[in-house]
TORMARKOL-755123 format. One record per residue (C-alpha): residue in three letters; x, y, z. Coordinates in steps of 0.02 Angstrom, whole numbers, padded with zeros to 5 digits, always signed. Example, Ala and Ser with C-alpha at 12.3 -4.5 7.8 and 13.67 -1.06 7.14 Angstrom:
2
RODO:ALA:+00615:-00225:+00390
RODO:SER:+00684:-00053:+00357
This chain:
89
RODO:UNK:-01406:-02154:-00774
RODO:UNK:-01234:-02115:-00772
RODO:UNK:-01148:-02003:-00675
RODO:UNK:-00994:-01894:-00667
RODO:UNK:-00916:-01944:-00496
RODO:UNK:-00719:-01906:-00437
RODO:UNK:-00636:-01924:-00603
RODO:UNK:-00758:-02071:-00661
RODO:UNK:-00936:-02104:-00723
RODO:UNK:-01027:-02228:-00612
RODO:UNK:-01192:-02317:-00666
RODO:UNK:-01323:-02261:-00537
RODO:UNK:-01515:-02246:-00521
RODO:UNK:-01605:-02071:-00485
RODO:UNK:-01615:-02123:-00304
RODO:UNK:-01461:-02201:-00277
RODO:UNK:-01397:-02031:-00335
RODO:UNK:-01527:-01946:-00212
RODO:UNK:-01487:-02054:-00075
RODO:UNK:-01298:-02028:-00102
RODO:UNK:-01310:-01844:-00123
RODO:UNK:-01429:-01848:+00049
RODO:UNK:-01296:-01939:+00132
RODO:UNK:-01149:-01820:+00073
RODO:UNK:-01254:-01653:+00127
RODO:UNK:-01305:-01738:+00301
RODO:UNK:-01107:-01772:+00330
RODO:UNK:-01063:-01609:+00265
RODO:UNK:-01191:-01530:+00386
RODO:UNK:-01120:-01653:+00541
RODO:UNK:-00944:-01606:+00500
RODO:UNK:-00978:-01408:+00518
RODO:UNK:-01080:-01439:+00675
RODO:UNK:-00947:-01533:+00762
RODO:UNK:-00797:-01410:+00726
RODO:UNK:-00765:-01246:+00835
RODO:UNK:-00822:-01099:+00747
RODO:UNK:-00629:-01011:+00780
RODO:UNK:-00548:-01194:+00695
RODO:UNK:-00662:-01173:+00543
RODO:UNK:-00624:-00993:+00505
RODO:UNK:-00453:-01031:+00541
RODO:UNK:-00453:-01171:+00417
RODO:UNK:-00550:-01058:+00308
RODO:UNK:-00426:-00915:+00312
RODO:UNK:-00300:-01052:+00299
RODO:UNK:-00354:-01087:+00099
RODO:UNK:-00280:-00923:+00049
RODO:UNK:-00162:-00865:+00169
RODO:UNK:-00013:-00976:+00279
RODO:UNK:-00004:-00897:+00469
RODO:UNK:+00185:-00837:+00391
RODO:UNK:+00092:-00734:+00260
RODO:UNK:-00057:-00681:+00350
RODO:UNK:+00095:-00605:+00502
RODO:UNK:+00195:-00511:+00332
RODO:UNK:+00023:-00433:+00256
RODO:UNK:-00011:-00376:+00464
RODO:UNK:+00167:-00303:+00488
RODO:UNK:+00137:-00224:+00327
RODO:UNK:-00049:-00141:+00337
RODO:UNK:+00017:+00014:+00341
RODO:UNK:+00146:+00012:+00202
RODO:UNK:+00019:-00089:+00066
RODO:UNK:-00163:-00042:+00141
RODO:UNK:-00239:-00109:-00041
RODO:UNK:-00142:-00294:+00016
RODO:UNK:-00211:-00286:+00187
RODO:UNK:-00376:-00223:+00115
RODO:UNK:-00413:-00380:+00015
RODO:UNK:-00338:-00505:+00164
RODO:UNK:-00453:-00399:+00270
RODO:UNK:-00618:-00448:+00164
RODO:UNK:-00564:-00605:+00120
RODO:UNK:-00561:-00648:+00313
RODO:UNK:-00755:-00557:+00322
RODO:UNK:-00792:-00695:+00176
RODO:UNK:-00721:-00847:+00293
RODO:UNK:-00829:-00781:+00434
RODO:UNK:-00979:-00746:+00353
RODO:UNK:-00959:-00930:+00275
RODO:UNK:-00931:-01012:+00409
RODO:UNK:-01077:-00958:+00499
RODO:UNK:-01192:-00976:+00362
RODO:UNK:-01133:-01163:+00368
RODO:UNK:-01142:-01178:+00564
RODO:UNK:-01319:-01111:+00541
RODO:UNK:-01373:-01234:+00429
RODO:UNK:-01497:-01347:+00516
């Protein structure tokens, strides 16, 4: 069975593709248990917003409240997120 793996197909059995996909989730679930729940909402945030821009849309809450409005929920999204990963057993 062929599959569709960074840019290329690769020739793989169903369980090689299991075991593989087992292996990336169990890494995936390592990684969010090892880093600091503050570093991974940072890094979250971080995917959408640079600390410069996330200062401007702050200095500016009151003068575009729709702007801060949607960095606002956006940052509820990363923390909800992240948690739901941490929580992940």
């Amino acid at each position: 069975m062929k599959k569709y793996v960074n840019g290329q197909y690769i020739d793989m059995t169903p369980e090689e593709i299991a075991a593989r996909e087992s292996a990336m989730a169990e890494a995936q679930r390592r990684y969010w248990q090892s880093i600091p729940y503050e570093e991974a909402v940072d890094a979250e945030i971080r995917k959408r917003y640079s600390v410069s821009q996330e200062f401007a849309i702050l200095r500016q809450r009151d003068e575009k409240p729709e702007e801060y409005a949607a960095y606002y929920a956006y940052c509820e999204q990363c923390k909800a997120f992240v948690k739901e990963q941490k929580s992940m057993d």
